[in-house]
Rosetta silent file (secondary structure, phi, psi, omega in degrees, C-alpha in Angstrom):
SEQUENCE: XXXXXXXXXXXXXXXXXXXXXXXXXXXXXXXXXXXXXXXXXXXXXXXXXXXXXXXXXXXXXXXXXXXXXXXXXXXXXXXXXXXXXXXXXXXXXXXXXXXXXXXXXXXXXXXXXXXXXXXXXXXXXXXXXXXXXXXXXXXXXXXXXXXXXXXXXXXXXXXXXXXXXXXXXXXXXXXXXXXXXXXXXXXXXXXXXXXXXXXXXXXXXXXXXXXXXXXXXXXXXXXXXXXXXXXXXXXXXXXXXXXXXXXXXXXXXXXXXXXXXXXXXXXXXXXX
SCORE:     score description
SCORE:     0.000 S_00000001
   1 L     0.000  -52.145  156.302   69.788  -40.031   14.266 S_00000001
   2 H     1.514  -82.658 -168.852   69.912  -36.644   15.702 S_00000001
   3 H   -74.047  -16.510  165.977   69.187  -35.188   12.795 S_00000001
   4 H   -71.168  -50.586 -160.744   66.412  -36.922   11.614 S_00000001
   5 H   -54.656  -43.528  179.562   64.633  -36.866   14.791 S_00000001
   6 H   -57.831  -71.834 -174.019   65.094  -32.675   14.268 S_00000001
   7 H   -55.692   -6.771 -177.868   63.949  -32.507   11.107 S_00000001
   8 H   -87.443  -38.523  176.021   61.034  -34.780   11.894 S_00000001
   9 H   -63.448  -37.070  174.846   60.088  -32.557   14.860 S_00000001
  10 H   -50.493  -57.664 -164.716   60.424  -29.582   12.279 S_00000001
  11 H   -72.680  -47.739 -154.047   57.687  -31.107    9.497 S_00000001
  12 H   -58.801  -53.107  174.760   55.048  -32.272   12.567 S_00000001
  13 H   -62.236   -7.722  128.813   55.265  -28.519   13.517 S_00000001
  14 H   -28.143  -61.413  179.458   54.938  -27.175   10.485 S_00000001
  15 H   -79.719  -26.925 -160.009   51.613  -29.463    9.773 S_00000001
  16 H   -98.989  -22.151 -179.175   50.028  -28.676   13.065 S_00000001
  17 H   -42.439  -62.742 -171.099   51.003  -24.655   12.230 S_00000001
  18 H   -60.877  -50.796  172.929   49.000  -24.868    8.976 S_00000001
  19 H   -58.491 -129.626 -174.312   46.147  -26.901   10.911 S_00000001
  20 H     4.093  -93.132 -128.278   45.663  -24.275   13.459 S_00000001
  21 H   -70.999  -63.216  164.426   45.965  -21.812   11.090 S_00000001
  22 H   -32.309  -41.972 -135.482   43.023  -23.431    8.280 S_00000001
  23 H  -108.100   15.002  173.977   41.076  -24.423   11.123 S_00000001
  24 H  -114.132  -68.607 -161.503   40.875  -20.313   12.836 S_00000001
  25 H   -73.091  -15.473 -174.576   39.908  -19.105    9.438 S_00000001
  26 L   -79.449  -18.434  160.589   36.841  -21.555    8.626 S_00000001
  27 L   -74.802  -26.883 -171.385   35.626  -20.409   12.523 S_00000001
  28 L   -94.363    9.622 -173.727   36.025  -16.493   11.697 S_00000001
  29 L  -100.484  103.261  162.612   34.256  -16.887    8.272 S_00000001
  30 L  -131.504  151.777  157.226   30.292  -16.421    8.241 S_00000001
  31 L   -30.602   73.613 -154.477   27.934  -15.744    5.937 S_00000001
  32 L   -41.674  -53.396  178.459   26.904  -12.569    5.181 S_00000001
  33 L  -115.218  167.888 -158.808   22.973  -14.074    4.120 S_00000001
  34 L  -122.334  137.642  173.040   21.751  -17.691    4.789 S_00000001
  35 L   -65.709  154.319  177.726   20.025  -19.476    1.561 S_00000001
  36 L   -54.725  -14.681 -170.075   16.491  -19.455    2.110 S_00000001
  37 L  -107.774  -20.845  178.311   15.971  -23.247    3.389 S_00000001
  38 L   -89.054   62.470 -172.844   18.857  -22.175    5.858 S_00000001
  39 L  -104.398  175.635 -177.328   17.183  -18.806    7.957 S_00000001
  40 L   -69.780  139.186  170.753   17.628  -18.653   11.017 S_00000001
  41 L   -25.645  -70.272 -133.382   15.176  -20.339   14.056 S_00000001
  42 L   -93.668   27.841 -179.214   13.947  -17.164   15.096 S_00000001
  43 L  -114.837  128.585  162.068   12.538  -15.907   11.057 S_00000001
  44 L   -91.280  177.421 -164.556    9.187  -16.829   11.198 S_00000001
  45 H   -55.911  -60.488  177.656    7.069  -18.687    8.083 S_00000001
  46 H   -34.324  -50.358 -170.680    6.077  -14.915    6.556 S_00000001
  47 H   -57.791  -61.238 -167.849    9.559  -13.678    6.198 S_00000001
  48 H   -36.746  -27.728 -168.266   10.602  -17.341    4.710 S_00000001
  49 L  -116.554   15.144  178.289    8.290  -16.375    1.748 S_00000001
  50 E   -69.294  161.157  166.083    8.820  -12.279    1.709 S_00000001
  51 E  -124.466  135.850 -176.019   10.583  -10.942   -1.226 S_00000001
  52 L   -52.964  175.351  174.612   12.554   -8.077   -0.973 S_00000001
  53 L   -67.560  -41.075 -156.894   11.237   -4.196   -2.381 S_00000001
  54 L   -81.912    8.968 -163.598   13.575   -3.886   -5.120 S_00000001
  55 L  -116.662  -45.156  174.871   11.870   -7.165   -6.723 S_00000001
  56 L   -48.785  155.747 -166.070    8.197   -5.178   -6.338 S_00000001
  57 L   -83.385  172.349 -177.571    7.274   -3.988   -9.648 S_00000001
  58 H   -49.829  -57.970 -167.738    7.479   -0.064  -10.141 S_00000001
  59 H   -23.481  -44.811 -164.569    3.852    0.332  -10.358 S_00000001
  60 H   -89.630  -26.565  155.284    3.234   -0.602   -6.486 S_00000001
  61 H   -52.396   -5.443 -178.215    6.524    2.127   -5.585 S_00000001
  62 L   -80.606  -18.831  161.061    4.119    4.793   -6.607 S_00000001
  63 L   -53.983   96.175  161.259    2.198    4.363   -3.004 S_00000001
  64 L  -101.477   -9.271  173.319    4.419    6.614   -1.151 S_00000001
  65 L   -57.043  -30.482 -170.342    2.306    6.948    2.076 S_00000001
  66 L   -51.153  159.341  156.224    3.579    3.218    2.592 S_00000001
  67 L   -90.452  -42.800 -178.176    6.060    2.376    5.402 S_00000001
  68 L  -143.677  149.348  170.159    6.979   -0.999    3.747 S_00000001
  69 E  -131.520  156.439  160.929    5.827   -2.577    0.028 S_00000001
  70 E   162.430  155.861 -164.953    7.278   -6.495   -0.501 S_00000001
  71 E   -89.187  149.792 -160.700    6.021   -9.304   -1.970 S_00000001
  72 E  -163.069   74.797 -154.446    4.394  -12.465   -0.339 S_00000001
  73 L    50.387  -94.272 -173.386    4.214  -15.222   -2.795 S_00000001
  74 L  -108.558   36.153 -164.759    1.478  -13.874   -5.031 S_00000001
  75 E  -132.266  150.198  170.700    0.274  -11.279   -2.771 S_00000001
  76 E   -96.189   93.744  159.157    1.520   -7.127   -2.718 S_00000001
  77 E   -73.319  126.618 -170.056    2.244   -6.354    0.972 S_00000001
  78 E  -125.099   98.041  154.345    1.598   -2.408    1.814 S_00000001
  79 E   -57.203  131.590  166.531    2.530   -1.133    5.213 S_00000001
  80 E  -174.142  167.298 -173.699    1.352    2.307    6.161 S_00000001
  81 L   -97.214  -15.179  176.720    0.098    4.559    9.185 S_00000001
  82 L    96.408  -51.400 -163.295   -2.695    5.495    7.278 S_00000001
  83 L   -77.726  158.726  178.690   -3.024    9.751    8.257 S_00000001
  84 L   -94.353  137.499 -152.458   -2.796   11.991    5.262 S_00000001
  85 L   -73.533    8.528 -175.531    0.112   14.239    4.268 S_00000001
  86 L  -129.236  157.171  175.161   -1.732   17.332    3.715 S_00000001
  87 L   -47.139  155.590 -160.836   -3.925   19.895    6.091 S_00000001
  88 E  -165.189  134.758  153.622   -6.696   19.121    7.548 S_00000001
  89 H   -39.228  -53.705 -162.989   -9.497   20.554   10.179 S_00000001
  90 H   -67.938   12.213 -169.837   -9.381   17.169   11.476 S_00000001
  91 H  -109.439  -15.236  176.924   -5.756   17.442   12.531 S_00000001
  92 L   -34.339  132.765  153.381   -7.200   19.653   15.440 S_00000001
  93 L    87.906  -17.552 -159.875   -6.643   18.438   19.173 S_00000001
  94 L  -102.623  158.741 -137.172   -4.003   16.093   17.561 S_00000001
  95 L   -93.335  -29.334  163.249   -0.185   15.267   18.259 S_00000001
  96 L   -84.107   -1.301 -168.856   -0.042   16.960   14.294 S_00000001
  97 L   -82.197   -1.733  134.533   -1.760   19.846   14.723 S_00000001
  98 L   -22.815  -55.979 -164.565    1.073   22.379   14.512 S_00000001
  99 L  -114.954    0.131 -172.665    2.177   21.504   11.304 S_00000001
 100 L  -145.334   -4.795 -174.242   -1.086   20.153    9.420 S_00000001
 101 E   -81.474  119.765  151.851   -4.087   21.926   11.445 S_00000001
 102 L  -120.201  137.108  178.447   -6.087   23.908    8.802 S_00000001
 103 L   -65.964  136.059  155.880   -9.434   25.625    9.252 S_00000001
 104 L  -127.346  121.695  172.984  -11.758   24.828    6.276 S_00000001
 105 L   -78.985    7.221 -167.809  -14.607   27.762    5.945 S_00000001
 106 L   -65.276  158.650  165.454  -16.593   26.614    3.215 S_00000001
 107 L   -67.150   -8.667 -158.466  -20.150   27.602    4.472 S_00000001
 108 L  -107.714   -3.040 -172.036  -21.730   24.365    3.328 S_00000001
 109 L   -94.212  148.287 -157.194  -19.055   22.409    5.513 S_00000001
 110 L  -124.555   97.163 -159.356  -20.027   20.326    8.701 S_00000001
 111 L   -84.332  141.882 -176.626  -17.100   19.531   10.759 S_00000001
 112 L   -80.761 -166.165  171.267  -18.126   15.544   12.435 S_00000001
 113 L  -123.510   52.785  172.835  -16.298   15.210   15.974 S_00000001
 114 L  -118.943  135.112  114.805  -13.634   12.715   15.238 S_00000001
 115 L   -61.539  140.887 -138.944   -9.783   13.143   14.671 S_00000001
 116 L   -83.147  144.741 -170.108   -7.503   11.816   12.499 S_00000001
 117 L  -120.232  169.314  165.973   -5.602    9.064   14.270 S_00000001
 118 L  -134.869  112.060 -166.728   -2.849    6.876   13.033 S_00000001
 119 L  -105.408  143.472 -167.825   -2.986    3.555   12.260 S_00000001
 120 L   -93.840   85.711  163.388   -0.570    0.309   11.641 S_00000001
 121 E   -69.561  138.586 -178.827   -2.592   -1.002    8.135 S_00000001
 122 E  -123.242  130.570  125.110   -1.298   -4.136    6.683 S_00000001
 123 E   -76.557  127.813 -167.927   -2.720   -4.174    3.479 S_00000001
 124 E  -122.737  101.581 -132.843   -2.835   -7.529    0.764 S_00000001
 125 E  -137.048  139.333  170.875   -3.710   -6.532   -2.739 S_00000001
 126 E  -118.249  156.776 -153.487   -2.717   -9.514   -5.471 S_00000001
 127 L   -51.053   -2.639 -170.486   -0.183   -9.334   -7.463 S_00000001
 128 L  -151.867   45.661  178.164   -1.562  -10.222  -10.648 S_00000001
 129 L   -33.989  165.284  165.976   -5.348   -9.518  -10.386 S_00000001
 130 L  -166.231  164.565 -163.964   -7.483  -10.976  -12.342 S_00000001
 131 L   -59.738  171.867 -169.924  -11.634  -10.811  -13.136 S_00000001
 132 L  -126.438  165.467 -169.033  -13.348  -13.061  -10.392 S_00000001
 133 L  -115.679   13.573  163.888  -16.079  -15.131  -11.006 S_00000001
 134 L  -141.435  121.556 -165.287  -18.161  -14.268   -8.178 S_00000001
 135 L   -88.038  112.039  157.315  -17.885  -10.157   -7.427 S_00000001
 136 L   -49.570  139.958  158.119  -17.684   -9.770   -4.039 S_00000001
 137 L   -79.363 -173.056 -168.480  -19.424   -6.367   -2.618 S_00000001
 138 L  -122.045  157.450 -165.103  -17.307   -4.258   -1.340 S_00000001
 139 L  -104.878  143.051  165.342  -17.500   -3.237    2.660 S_00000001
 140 L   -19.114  128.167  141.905  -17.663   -0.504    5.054 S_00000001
 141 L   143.350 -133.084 -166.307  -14.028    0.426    6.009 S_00000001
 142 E   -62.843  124.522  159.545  -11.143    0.009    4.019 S_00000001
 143 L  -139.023    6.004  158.040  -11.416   -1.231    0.338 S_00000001
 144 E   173.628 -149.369 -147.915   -8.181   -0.084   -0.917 S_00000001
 145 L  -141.695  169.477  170.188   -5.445    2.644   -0.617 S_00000001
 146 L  -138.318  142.860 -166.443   -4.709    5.819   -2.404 S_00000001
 147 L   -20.513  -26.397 -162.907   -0.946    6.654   -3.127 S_00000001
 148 L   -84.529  -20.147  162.392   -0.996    8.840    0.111 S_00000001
 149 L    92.418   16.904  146.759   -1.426    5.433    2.157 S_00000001
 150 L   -40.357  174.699  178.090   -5.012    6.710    2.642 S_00000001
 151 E  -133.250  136.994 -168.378   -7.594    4.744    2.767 S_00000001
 152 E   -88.313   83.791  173.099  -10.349    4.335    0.070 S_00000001
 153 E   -93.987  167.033 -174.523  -13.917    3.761    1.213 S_00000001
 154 L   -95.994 -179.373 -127.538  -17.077    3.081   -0.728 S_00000001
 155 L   -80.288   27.851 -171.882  -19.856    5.294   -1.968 S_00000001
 156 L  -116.907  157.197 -179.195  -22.113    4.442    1.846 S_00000001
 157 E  -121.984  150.931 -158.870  -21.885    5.892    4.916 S_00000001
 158 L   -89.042  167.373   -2.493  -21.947    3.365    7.934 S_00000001
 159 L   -99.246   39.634 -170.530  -23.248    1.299    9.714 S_00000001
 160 L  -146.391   50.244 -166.154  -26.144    1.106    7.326 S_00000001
 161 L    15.002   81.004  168.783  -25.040    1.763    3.731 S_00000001
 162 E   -97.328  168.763  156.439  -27.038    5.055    3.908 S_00000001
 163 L   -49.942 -169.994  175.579  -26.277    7.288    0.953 S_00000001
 164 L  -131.331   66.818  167.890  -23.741   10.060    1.796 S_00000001
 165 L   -72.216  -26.965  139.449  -25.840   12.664    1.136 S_00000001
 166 L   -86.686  -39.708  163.124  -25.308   13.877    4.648 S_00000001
 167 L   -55.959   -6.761 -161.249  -22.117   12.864    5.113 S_00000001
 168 H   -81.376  -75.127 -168.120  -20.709   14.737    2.247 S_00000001
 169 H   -72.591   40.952  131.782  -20.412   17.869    3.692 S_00000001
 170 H   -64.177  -38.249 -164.622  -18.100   16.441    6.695 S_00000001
 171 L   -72.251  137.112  159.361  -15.247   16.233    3.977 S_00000001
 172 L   -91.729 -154.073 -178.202  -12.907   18.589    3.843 S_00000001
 173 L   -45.637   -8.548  179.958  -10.941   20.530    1.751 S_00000001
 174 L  -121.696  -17.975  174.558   -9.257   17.506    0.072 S_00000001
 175 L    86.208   47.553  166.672  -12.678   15.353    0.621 S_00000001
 176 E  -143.003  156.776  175.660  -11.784   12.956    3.028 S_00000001
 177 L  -124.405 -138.235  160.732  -12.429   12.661    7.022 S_00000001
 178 L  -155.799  131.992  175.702  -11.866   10.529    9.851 S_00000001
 179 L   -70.136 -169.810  155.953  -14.666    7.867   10.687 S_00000001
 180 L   -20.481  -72.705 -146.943  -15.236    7.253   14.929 S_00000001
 181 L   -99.456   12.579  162.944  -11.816    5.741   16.004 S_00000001
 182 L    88.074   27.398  160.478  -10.063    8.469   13.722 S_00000001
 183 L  -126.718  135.943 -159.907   -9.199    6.842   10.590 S_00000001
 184 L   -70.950  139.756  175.444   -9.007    9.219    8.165 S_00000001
 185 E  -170.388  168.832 -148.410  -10.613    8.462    3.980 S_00000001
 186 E  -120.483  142.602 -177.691  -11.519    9.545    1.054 S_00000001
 187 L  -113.193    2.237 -110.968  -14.977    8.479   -0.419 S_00000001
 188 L   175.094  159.256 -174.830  -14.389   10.732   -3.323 S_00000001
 189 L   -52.049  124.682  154.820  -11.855   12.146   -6.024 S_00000001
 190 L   -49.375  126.878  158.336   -8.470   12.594   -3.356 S_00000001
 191 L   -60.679  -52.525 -146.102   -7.988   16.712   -4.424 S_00000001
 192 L   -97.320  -30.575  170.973   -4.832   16.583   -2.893 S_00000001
 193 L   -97.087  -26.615  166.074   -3.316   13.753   -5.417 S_00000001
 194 L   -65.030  -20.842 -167.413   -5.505   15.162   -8.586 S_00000001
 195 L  -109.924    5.657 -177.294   -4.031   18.483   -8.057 S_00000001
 196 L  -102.757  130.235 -156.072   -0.511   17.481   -8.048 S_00000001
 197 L   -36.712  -53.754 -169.206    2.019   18.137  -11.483 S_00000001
 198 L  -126.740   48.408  161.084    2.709   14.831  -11.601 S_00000001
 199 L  -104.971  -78.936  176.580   -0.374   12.795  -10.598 S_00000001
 200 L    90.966  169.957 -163.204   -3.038   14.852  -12.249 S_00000001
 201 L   -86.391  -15.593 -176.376   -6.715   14.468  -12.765 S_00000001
 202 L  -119.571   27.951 -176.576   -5.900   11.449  -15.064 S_00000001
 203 L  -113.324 -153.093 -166.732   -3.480    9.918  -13.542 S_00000001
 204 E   -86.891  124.565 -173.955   -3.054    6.490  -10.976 S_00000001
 205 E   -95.601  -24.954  160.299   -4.500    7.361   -7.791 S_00000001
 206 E   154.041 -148.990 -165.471   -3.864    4.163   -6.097 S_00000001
 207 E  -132.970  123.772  163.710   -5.521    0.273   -5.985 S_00000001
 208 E   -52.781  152.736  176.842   -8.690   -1.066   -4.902 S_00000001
 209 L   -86.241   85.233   72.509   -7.673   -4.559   -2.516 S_00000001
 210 L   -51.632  -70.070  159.820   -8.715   -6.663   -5.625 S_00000001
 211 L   153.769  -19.402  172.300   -5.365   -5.432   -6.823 S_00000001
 212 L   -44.070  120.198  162.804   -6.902   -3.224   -9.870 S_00000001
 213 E     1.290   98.328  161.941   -6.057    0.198  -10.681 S_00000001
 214 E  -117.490  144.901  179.681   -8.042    3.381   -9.883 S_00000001
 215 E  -127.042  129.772  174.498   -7.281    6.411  -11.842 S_00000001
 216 L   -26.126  154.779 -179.471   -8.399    9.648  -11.763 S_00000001
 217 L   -81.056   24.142 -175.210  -11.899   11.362  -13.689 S_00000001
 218 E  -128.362  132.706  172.642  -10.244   12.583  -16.199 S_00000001
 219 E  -152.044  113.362  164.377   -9.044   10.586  -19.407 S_00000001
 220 L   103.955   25.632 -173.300   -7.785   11.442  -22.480 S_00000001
 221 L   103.928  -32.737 -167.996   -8.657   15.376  -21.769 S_00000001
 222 E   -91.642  168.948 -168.243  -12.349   14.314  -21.515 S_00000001
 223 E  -101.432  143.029  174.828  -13.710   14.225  -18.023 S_00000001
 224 L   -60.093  120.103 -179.948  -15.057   10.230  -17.090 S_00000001
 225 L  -113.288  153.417  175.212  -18.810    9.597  -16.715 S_00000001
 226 H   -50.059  -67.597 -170.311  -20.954    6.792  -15.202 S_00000001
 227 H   -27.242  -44.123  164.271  -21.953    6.048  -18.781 S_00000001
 228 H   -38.519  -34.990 -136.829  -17.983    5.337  -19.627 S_00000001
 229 L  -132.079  130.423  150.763  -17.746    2.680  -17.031 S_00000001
 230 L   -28.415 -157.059 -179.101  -19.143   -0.837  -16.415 S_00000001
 231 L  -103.688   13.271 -169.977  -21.135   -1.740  -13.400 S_00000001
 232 L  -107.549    4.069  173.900  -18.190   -2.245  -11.224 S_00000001
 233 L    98.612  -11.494  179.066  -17.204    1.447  -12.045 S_00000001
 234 L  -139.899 -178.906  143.085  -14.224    0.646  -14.533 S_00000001
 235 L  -114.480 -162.021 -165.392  -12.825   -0.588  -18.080 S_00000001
 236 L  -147.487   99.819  140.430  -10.142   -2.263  -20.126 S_00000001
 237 L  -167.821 -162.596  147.319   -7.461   -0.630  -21.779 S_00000001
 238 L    -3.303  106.904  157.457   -3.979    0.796  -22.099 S_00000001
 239 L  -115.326  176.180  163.729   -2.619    3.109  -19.329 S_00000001
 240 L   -26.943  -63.148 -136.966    0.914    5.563  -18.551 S_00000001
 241 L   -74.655  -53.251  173.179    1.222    2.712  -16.091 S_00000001
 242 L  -129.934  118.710 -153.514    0.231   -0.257  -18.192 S_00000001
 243 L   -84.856  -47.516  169.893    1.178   -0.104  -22.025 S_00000001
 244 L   -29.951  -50.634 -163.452   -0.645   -3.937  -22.139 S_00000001
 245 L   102.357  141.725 -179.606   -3.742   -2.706  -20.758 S_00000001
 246 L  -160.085  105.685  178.486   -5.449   -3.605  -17.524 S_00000001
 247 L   -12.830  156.768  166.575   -8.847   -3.469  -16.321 S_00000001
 248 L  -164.727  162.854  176.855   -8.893    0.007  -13.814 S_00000001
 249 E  -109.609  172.820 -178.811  -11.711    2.025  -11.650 S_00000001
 250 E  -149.395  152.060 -165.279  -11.865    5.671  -12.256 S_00000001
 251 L  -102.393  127.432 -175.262  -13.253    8.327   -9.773 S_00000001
 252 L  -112.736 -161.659  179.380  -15.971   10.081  -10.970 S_00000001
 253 L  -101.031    8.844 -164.869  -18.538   13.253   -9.758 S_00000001
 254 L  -149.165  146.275  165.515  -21.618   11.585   -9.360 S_00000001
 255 L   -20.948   87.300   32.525  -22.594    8.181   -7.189 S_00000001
 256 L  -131.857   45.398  158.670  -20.657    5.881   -6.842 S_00000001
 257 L    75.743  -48.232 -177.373  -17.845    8.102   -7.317 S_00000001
 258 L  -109.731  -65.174  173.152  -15.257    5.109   -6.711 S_00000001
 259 L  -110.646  161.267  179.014  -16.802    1.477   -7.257 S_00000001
 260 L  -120.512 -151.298  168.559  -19.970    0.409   -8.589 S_00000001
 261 L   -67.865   55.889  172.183  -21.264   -3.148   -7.423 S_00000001
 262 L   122.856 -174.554 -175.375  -18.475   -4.851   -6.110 S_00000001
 263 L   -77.942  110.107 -175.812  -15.150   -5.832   -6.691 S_00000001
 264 L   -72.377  -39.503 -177.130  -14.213   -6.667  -10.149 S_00000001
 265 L  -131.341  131.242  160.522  -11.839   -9.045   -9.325 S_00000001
 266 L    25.100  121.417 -176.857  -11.033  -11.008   -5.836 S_00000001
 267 L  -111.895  173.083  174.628  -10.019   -8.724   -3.111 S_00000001
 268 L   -85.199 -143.068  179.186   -7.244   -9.065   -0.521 S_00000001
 269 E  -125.513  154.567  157.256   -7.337   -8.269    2.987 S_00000001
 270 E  -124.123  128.591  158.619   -6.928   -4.730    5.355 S_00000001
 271 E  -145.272  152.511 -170.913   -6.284   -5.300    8.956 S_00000001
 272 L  -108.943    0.000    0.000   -5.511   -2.701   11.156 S_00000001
């Protein structure tokens, strides 16, 4: 009787060993990642639909000025500060002016009295443009980015779409400025991405927020003319970047340098 009673005390201790023991590792186990219908409370509704970077296509890694790129259902999210990586007059008086303040001497140049500032741009460009069937114009500020996480404005100078016939000779040496509250753009060919080995005068300078191309004044050797281009400023065919073919704008030397009338296709959003 003894002996059963031992051996009986032996197996219950045994089973409760192994129980303790199962019942430690399924508390010390988590999850490195949570499935998407599981995140966490505190991930708000934007994240739930972000996609990571390595899922943006190459095309949209060519923006290196960005802070962040990621995807947001059908939409291209673009992060950036906005100031531009190369000298500038305009870096004068500024927290950058050490390392980027350059005097420009042309005689014909007019410095305005704003400095370049830096700004948190969310840009929303989408992912799959396509033509729209009512062309928005396109507006004073921001109408798309240039690889440099610059910002692309159109051929007017505020607040009254005058030409920029005065305004012109504010730009500097790369042809961009800083409006009032210091953010700096280019209304004009970028210099500073055209003159580099492997951008070039014909290559992708960055995207209008309709989500379309713009490329450089140069194409196929020959240099790009209004005549070349629709009224929105662009065509349809083949590029480096897209072997399909894809509508694109191209920057040319004469008005309205970037865009024509409006937005060939749908635009996103900028908010700063």
């Amino acid at each position: 009787m003894k002996l059963f009673k031992c051996i009986s005390l032996l197996i219950l201790s045994t089973t409760l060993f192994f129980a303790c023991s199962d019942s430690e590792e399924v508390d010390n186990t988590t999850p490195t990642t949570l499935p998407s219908d599981q995140n966490n409370d505190d991930s708000s509704d934007d994240q739930d639909d972000e996609t990571p970077t390595a899922d943006v296509p190459d095309v949209y890694k060519k923006i290196y000025g960005a802070t962040d790129i990621y995807l947001e259902n059908d939409m291209v999210v673009i992060e950036m500060e906005g100031i531009p990586d190369h000298n500038s007059p305009y870096y004068q008086n500024t927290e950058w002016a050490s390392e980027r303040y350059e005097a420009y001497n042309n005689q014909d140049f007019a410095k305005n009295p704003n400095v370049i500032a830096s700004v948190d741009r969310t840009v929303k460009i989408p992912l799959n443009p396509t033509v729209a069937s009512n062309h928005q114009e396109t507006q004073l500020g921001t109408m798309g980015i240039a690889l440099n996480g610059v910002a692309f404005y159109n051929q007017y100078a505020g607040p009254n779409n005058q030409p920029l016939t005065d305004e012109i000779f504010s730009f500097d040496q790369y042809n961009g400025h800083p409006q009032n509250v210091g953010v700096y753009h280019y209304h004009l060919e970028p210099t500073f991405l055209t003159a580099q080995d492997t951008i070039g005068r014909e290559g992708l300078l960055g995207f209008l927020l309709d989500g379309f191309p713009v490329y450089g004044p140069m194409e196929n050797g020959s240099a790009v003319i209004n005549d070349d281009l629709d009224d929105y400023h662009g065509h349809t065919h083949a590029t480096e970047d897209y072997p399909d073919g894809t509508y694109h704008y191209h920057v040319t030397s004469e008005a309205p340098y970037i865009n024509g009338n409006g937005y060939y296709g749908t635009p996103g959003s900028s908010t700063d």
